[in-house]
C-alpha positions, 0 to 999 in steps of 0.5 A, a space after each residue: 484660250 484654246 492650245 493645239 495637242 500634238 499627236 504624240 505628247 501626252 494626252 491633257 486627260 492624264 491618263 499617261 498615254 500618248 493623245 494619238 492613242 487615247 482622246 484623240 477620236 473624240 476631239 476630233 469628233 466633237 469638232 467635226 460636230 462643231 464645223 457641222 453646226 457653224 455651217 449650218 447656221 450659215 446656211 440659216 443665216 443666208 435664208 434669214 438674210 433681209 431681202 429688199 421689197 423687190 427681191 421679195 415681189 420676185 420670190 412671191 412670183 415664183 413662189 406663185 407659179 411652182 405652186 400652180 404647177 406642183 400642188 397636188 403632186 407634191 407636198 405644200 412644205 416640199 414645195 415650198 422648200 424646193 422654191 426657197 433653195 432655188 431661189 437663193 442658190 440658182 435663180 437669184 444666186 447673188 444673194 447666196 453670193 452677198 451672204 457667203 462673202 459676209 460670212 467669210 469676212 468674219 472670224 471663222 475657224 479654218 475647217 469651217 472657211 476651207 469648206 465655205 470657200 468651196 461653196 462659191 457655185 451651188 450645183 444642180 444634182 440632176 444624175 444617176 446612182 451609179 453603184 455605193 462605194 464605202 457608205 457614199 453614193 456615187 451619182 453622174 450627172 446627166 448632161 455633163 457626165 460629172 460624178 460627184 459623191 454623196 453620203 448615203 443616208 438610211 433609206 436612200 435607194 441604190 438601184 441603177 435606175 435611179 434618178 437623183 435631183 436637188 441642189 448641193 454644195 461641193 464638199 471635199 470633207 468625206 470625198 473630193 468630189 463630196 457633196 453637201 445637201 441644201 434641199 431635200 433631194 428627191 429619188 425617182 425611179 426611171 427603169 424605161 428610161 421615160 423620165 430622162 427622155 423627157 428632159 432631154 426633149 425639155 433640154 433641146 426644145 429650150 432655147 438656153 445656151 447652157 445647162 446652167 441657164 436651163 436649170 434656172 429657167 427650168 427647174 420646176 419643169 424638171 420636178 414637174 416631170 419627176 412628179 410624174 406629170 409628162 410633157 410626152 404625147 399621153 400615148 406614153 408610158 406613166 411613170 410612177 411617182 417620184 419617191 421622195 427622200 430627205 437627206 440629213 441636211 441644212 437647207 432651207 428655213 431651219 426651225 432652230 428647235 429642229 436642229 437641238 431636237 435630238 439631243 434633248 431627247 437624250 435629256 432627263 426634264 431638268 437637263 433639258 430645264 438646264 439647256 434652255 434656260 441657258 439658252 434664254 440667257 444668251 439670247 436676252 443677252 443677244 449672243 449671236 445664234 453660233 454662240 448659242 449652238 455652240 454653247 448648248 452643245 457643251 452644255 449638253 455634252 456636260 450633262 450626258 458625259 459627266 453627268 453632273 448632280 444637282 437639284 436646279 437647273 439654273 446652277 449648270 447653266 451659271 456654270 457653263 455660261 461663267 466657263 464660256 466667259 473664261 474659255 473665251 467662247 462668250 463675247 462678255 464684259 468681265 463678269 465677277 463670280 458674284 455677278 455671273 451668280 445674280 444673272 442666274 440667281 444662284 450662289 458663287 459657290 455651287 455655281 462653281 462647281 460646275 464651271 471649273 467641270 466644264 472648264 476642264 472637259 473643254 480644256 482636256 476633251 474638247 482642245 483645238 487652235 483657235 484660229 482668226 478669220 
């Protein structure tokens, strides 16, 4: 069970200063960590959801006529994410709808359900950069004038000519008019002004009634024109080719070795030995894909942090698999030292060891309420 340290008790490290002003940054950080992941594998979990023999004859459909109009000006995997997250979050946004309901109906903790319950309308980010302010871009909208905040990655441009466009999520995390990135977003340039020409000429000789209903009927026309392929007389201008940038993201069809990649990078061979054979465990012992994530991520901040000494890899995964039991992470049956032991076939004893390590970085470092949906 998981307990909830005040700010000015004193710290469970033991170190006898006050917790505000001492591990405090860390948890916080971790748990920033862990709120991150749980949304994104709710996001996976919505593209992985079963769809029905129609829905999926719809989404070949489309998946046929932005292929025929973007190939050749766009890469094939690009494209193919573009598709996905339109379908899911604007096309057929009753399936996004089926998915976070579902997700909201389990046990959540309460950062992860605040944040999902603001995902309730996916937005169409079709704006202008407007300046940087403290590390976020912030972007207008083009029909409404809206301004939302994004979290500037490395190398997405700032200049005031440019044109942002993708699907986001509202996310009050950072700002309260934050946002949070599904697709991939893609920067264009537009120093003439061509480009937001040609939309609006789209806009108005469309016949939908709102700017929701010409984004879901035309969505890949608006990529097609920031691709550079113009609907304007060929007397125009040429626009230069739309520079694509991938914003940090849990978009579309996550591989799941995309999203433990970095950090087992930072493993030595049998670190990462470690890593995986915990995580074949808990699948063969089908844990849901949260738990999985969750647990290699302790694994992993075990290994890095305290740098724990051993010879076989199976010992630290017993260890954290027999800690996630006791702390209540693992939904398992009781399972006896010796149990636990023969599961990763290991002895009682060096197993030990590094479960009571991985009980106590959690229970010190890594404290927070647990909190039911």
């Amino acid at each position: 069970m998981y307990f909830m340290v005040g700010r000015n008790t004193p710290c469970p490290c033991g170190s006898g200063k006050k917790y505000k002003r001492c591990c405090i940054n860390t948890n916080e950080r971790f748990l920033e960590q862990q709120v991150a992941e749980e949304l994104k594998q709710i996001l996976v979990e919505a593209y992985e959801q079963s769809a029905s023999p129609e829905d999926l004859v719809e989404f070949r459909q489309y998946m046929k006529e932005w292929k025929e109009k973007l190939e050749g000006h766009w890469q094939k995997q690009r494209i193919e994410e573009a598709i996905s997250a339109y379908f899911l979050f604007v096309k057929r946004s009753d399936l996004w709808q089926r998915q976070r309901e579902q997700s909201l109906n389990e046990t959540l903790r309460m950062s992860v359900r605040t944040v999902l319950e603001k995902w309730k309308d996916p937005v169409v980010l079709l704006g202008k950069v407007k300046g940087e302010q403290k590390g976020m871009l912030r972007i207008e909208q083009m029909f409404s004038g809206e301004v939302f905040y994004l979290k500037k990655a490395e190398k997405m441009p700032t200049d005031p000519d440019t044109y942002v466009y993708g699907i986001v999520l509202p996310d009050h995390r950072l700002h309260p008019e934050g946002i949070y990135v599904v697709s991939s977003l893609m920067f264009t340039r537009d120093e003439k002004g061509i480009l937001q020409e040609e939309i609006i000429a789209l806009k108005k000789s469309s016949d939908t009634e709102t700017v929701d209903e010409f984004f879901k009927e035309h969505m890949v026309n608006i990529y097609e024109i920031l691709l550079g392929k113009s609907f304007l007389p060929k007397s125009s201008p040429i626009v230069e080719k739309a520079e694509e940038v991938v914003e940090e993201k849990s978009e579309s069809p996550v591989q799941e070795n995309d999203l433990e990649a970095t950090s087992l990078e930072m493993l030595t061979p049998i670190q990462e030995e470690a890593v995986m054979l915990l995580d074949q465990t808990l699948q063969e012992r089908e844990a849901d894909l949260t738990v999985r994530t969750r647990l290699k991520d302790i694994c992993v901040a075990y290994l890095l942090e305290e740098e724990p000494k051993f010879r076989k890899a199976n010992v630290v995964a017993a260890g954290v698999f027999r800690a996630a039991i006791d702390c209540e992470l693992l939904d398992e049956e009781p399972m006896t030292n010796s149990a636990v032991a023969t599961l990763f076939g290991v002895s009682p004893a060096s197993m030990t060891k590094h479960a009571e390590s991985v009980r106590e970085m959690i229970s010190t470092r890594y404290a927070e309420a647990e909190v039911g949906g």
